[in-house]
C-alpha positions as CSV (number, residue, x, y, z in Angstrom):
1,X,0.0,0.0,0.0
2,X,1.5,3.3,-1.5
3,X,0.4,7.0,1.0
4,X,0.1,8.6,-2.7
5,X,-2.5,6.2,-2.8
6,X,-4.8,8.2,-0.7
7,X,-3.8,11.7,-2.1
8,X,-6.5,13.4,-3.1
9,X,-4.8,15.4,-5.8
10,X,-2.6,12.3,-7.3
11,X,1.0,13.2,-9.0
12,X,2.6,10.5,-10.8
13,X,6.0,11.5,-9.2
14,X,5.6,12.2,-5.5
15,X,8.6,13.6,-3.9
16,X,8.8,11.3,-1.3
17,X,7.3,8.1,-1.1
18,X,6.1,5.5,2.1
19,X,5.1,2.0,1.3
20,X,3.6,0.2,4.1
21,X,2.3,-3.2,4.0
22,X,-1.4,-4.4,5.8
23,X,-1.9,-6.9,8.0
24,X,-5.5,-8.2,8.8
25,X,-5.5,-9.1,12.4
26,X,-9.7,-9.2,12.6
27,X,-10.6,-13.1,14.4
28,X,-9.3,-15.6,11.8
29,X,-6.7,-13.9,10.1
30,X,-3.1,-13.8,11.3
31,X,-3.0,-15.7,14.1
32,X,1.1,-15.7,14.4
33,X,0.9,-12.0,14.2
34,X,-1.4,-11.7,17.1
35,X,0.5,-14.6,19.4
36,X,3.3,-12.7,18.9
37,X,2.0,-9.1,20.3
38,X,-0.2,-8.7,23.0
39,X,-1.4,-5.3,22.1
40,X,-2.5,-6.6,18.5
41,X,-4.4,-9.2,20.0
42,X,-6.3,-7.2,23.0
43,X,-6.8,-4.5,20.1
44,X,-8.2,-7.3,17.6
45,X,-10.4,-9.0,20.9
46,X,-11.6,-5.4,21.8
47,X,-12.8,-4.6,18.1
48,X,-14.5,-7.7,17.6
49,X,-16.4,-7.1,21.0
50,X,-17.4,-3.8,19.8
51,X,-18.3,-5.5,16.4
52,X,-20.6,-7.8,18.4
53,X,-21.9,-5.8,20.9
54,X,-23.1,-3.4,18.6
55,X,-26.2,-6.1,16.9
56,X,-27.9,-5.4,20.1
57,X,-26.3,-1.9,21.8
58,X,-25.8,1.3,20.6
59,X,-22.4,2.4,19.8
60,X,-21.5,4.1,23.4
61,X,-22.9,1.0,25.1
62,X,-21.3,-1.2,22.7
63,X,-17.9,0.1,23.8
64,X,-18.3,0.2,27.6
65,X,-19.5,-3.3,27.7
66,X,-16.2,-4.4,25.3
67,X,-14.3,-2.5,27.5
68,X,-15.5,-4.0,30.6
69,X,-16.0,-7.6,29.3
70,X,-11.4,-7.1,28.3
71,X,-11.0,-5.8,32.3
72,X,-12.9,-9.0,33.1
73,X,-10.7,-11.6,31.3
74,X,-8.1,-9.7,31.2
75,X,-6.9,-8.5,28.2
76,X,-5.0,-5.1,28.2
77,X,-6.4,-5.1,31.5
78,X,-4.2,-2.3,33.0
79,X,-4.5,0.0,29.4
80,X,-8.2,-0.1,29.7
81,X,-8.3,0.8,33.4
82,X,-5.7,4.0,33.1
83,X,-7.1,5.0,29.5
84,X,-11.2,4.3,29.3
85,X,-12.3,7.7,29.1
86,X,-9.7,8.2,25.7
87,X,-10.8,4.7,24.2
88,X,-14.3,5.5,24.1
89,X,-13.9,8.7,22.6
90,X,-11.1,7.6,20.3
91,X,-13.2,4.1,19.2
92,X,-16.3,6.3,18.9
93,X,-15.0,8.6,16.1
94,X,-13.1,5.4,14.2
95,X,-16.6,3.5,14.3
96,X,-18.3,6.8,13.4
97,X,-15.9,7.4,10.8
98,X,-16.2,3.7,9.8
99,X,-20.1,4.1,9.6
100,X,-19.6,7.3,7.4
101,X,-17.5,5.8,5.1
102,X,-19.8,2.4,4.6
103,X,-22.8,5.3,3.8
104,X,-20.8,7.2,1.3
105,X,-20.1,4.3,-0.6
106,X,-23.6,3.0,-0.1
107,X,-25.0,6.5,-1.7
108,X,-22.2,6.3,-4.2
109,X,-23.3,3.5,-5.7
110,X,-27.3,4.6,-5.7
111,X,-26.4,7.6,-7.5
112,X,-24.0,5.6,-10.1
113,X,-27.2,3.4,-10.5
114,X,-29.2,6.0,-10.8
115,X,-27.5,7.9,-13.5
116,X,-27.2,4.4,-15.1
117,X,-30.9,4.0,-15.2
118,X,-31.5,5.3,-18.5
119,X,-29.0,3.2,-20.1
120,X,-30.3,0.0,-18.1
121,X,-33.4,0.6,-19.4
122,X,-32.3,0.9,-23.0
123,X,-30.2,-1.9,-22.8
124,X,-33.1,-4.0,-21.2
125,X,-35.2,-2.7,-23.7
126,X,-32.7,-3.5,-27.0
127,X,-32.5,-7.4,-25.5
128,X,-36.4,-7.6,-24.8
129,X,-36.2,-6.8,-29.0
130,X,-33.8,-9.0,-29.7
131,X,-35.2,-11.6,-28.3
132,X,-38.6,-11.1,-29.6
133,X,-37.4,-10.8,-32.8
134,X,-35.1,-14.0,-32.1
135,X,-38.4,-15.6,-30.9
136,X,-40.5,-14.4,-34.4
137,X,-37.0,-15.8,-36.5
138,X,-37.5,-19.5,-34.9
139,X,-41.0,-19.2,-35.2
140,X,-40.1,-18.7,-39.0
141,X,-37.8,-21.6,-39.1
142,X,-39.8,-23.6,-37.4
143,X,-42.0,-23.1,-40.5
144,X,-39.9,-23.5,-43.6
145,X,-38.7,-26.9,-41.7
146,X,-42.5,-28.2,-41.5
147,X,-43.1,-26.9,-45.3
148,X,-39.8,-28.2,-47.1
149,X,-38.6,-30.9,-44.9
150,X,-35.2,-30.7,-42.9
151,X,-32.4,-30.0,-45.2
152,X,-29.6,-32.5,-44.8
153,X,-25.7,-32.6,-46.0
154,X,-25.4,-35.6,-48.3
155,X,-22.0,-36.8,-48.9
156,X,-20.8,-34.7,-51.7
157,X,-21.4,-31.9,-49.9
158,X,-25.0,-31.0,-51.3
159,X,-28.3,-30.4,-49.3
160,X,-31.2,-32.0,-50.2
161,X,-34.6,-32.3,-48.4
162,X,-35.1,-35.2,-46.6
C-alpha cells in the first residue's frame, strides 16, 4: 500500500514516497501475528467485541460493555483501566468514521445506479427486442422446416430435403 494512494490530488511523481504493507488481524486472520504481540491481540479481541456488541447496543454502550468484558478476562487489562475515558472517545470517532464511510459508498453506488438507469433501461429494452425478434425468426424456421422438410448434407457436400 503506497500513502500517494490516498492523495486526493494524485501526481505521478511524489517527492517522497512510504510503502507500508497491511496486515488483517480481525478473528481468523493472522493468528502468528497476534500470538506474537499482546497489544494486537487485546486490540483485535476489543474490536471484535465492539463489532458484536453493537447487533444489540448502541455504539457508546457497545464500547463500555467491550471495555468492561477485556478488564474482566483480562486482556490489556491495566491500558483499559488508566485509558477508558480516551478509548471511548477515540473508538467512537473510528466506528463513526467507519459508519460514514460504509454510507458514502452506499450512496455512491445509488447515485451511479441512478444515473445508469436510462442506459439499463435501454439496454433492457434493446434485449427484450432482440429476443422477440429471435423468438419471431425461430417461429419462422420452425416453418420452412414443417413446409420443405429438414435439409440435410449428403456426402458430396449438397443439401437435399429429406
Amino acid at each position: 500500500m503506497k500513502l500517494s494512494d490516498s492523495f486526493y490530488h494524485k501526481t505521478s511523481e511524489p517527492n517522497m514516497e512510504v510503502v507500508c504493507t497491511a496486515y488483517n488481524i480481525n478473528p481468523g486472520y493472522n493468528p502468528d501475528l497476534k500470538k506474537d504481540s499482546n497489544v494486537l491481540y487485546g486490540y483485535s479481541v476489543f474490536v471484535d467485541k465492539v463489532r458484536k456488541n453493537l447487533t444489540t447496543k448502541e455504539l457508546s454502550e457497545a464500547i463500555s460493555v467491550a471495555i468492561d468484558e477485556c478488564i474482566a478476562e483480562d486482556i490489556q487489562k491495566d491500558f483499559f483501566i488508566t485509558r477508558r475515558d480516551e478509548v471511548e472517545k477515540v473508538t467512537k470517532l473510528d466506528f463513526t468514521f467507519e459508519t460514514r464511510e460504509k454510507m458514502i459508498k452506499r450512496d455512491t453506488r445509488a447515485e451511479t445506479i441512478e444515473e445508469l438507469q436510462p442506459q439499463i433501461d435501454a439496454l433492457k429494452a434493446d434485449n427484450k427486442k432482440l429476443s422477440d425478434e429471435n423468438s419471431a425468426l425461430a417461429e419462422e424456421l420452425a416453418k420452412y422446416k414443417a413446409a420443405f422438410g429438414e435439409l440435410q448434407t449428403t456426402d458430396a457436400g449438397a443439401e437435399s430435403p429429406k
